[in-house]
C-alpha positions in Angstrom: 4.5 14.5 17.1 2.1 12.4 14.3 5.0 11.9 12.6 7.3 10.8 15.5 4.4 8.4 16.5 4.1 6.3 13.1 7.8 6.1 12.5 7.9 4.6 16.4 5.3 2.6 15.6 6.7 1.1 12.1 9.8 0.0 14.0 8.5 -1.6 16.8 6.1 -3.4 14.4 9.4 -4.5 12.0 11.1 -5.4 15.1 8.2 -7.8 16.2 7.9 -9.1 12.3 11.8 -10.2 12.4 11.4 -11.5 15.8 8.8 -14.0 14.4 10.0 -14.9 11.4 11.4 -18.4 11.0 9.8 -18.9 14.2 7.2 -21.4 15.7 4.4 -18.9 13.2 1.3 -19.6 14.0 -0.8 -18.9 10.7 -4.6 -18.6 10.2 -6.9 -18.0 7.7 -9.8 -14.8 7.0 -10.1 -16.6 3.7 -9.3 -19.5 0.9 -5.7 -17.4 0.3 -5.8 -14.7 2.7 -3.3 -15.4 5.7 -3.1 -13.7 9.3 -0.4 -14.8 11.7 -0.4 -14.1 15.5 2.5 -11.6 15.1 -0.3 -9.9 13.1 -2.4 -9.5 15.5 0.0 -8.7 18.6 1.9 -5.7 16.8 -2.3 -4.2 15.9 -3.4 -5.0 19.5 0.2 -3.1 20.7 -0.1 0.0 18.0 -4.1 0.5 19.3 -2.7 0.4 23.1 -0.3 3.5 22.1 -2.8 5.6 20.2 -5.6 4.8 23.1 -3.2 6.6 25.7 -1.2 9.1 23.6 -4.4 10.2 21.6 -7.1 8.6 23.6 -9.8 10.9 20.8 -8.1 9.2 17.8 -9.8 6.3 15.9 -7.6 3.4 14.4 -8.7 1.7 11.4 -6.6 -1.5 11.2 -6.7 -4.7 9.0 -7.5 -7.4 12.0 -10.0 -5.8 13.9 -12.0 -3.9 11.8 -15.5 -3.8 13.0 -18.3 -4.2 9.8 -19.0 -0.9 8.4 -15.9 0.9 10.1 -14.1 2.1 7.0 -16.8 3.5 6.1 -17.1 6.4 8.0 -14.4 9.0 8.0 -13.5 10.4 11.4 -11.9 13.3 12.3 -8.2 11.7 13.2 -7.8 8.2 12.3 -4.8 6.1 12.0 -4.7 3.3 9.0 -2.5 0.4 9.9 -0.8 -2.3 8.7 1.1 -4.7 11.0 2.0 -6.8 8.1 1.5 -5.9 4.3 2.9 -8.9 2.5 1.4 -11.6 5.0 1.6 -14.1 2.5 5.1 -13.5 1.8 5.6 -13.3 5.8 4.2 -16.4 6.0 6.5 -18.2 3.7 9.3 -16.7 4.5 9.6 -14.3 1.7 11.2 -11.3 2.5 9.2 -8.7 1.1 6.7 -7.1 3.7 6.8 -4.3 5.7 4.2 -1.8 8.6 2.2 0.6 7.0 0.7 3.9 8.6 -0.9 6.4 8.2 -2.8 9.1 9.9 -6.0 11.1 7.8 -7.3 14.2 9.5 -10.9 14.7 8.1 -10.1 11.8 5.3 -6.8 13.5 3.9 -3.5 11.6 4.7 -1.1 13.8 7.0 1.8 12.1 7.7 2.8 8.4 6.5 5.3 6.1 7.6 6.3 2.9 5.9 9.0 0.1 7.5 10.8 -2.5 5.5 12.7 -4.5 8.5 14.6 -7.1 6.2 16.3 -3.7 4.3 16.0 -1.4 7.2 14.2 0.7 5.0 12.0 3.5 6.7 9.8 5.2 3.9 8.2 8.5 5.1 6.1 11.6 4.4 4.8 14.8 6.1 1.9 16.4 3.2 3.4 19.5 1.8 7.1 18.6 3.3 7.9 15.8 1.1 9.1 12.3 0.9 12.2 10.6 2.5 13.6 7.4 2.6 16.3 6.9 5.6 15.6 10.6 6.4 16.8 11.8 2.7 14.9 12.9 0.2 13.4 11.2 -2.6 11.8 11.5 -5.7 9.9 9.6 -8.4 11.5 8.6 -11.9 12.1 10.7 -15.2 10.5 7.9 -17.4 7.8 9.4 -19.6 7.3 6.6 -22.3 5.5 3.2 -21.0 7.9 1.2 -23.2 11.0 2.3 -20.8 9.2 1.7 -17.5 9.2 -0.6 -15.1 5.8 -1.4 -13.5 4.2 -3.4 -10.8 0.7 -4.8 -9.8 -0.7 -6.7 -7.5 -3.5 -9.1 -7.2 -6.9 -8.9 -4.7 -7.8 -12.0 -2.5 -10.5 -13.0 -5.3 -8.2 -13.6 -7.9 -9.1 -17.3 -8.4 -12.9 -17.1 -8.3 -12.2 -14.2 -11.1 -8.5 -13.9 -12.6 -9.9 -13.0 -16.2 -9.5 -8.8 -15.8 -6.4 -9.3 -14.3 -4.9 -11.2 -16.4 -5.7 -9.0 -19.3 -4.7 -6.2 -17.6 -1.5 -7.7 -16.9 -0.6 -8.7 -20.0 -2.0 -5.6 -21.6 0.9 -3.9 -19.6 3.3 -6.5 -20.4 3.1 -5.4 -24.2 3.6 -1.7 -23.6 5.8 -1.7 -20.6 9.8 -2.7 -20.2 8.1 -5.5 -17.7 6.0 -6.1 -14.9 6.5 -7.0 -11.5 4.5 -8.8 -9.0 6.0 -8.4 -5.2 3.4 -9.0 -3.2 2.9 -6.0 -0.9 1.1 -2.3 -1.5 2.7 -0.3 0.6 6.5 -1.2 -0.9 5.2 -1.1 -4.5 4.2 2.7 -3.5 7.1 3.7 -1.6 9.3 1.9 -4.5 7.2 4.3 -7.2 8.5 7.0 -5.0 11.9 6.5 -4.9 12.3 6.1 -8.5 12.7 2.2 -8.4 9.6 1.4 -9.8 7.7 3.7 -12.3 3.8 3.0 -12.0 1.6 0.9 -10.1 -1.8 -0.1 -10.4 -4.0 -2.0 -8.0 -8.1 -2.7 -7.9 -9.7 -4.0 -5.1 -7.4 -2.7 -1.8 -8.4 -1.5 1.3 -7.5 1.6 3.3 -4.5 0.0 5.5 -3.1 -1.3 2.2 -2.4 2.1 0.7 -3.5 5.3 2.2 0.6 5.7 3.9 2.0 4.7 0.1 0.0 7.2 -1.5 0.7 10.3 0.2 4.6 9.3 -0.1 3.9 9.1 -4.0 2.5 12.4 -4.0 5.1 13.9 -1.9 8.1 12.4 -3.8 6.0 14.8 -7.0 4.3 11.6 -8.7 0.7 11.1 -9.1 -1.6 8.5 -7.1 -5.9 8.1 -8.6 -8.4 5.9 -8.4 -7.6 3.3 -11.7 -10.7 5.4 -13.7 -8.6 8.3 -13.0 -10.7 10.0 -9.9 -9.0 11.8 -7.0 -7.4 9.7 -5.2 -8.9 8.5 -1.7 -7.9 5.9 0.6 -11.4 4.5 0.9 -12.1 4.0 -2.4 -11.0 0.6 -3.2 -7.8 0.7 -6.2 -4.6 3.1 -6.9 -2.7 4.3 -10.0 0.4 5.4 -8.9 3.2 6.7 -11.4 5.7 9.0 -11.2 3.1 11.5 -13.1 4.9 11.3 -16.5 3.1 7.7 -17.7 0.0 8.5 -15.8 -2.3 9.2 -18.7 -1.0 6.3 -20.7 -1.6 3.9 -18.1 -5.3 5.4 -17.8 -5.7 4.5 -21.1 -4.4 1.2 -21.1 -6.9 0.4 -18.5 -9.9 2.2 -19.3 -9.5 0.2 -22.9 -9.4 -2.8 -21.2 -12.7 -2.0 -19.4 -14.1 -1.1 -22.1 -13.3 -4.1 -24.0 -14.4 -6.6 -21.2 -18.0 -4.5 -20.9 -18.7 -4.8 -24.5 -18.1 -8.7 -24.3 -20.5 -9.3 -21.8 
């Protein structure tokens, strides 16, 4: 039934998406670069009227209505969404966004479903059943050396007050690593670790909506999603490595060196 609910849920919210795009978009701003567009907001305020009378106990951490302090706490069932992961890309046009969801029982992911409307792509995961895209299965890459993988990144909304980590970062990768991609959306760089397209992803300063789905579809298609420092991964806790568990270690090392490096110049 979870899972039923979030695939329902990701469609109706890449129906809406299409619907609006190339439209009469409204487009606001939480920020100098962050975007939110009414379509935004009407496919959260839609999703929380579902969950309200098919689970009316269930709590719904979203990204346009958080209340201060909400993500903190870690309820029993609560439902991480998404409407739009890639807003900026929505925005322009771009098509590269998609719905993330996902529901945690007592702070561990359950079931995820992820919707990529311009690719009818429907990314999904039950924990301890695995990983399917389209309803078949999938599974991470073979690539165990850095040098023959294919990586992606993305950067946080504070990039221009301080791009200097990220940037070394970046191009710390770009010396070890076949190349590096920037797409512009969490949840499909996961989902594309998962399904072999991609081979590791790493990501500081991200909240819950943006990759608590992604993760647990990592981990079911048998890679490996931490905390950048290498901790247990948690939806909550800000960043994500995500690899398909061969160039894991090697990208921990590639980042810890760089943080290193940065703390002993300041």
């Amino acid at each position: 039934m979870f899972l039923a609910t979030a695939i329902e849920a990701v469609i109706r919210a890449g129906r809406a998406q299409l619907a609006g795009l190339g439209g009469n978009l409204r487009v606001g701003k939480k920020g100098v670069i962050d975007l939110v567009t009414d379509v935004d907001i009407a496919i959260e305020r839609a999703f929380r009227q579902t969950i309200a009378q098919r689970f009316p106990q269930h709590h719904v951490l979203g990204e346009e209505f958080e209340s201060f302090g909400e993500r903190d706490t870690i309820p029993r069932y609560c439902w991480l969404f998404d409407p739009i992961d890639g807003t900026t890309n929505y925005a322009h046009g771009l098509p590269i966004f998609c719905s993330s969801l996902a529901l945690e029982i007592d702070g561990e992911a359950a079931v995820a479903a992820v919707y990529d409307p311009t690719r009818e792509e429907l990314f999904t995961a039950a924990r301890g059943e695995g990983a399917w895209l389209n309803g078949a299965p999938v599974r991470v890459s073979a690539a165990s050396a850095l040098i023959d993988s294919l990586l992606v990144t993305g950067f946080h909304y504070g990039v221009q007050k301080d791009p200097g980590e990220l940037i070394e970062l970046f191009e710390a990768f770009i010396r070890r690593s076949r190349a590096v991609r920037r797409l512009g959306s969490a949840a499909l760089d996961l989902c594309y670790v998962a399904c072999g397209r991609l081979d590791g992803f790493w990501e500081k300063k991200l909240q819950p909506w943006d990759i608590a789905a992604g993760a647990l579809i990592v981990s079911e298609a048998g890679g490996r999603a931490t905390t950048v420092d290498g901790q247990p991964f948690r939806s909550r806790a800000g960043s994500v490595l995500a690899t398909n568990g061969h160039i894991h270690q090697a990208m921990l090392e590639v980042i810890a060196g760089i943080t290193r490096s940065r703390k002993g110049t300041h």
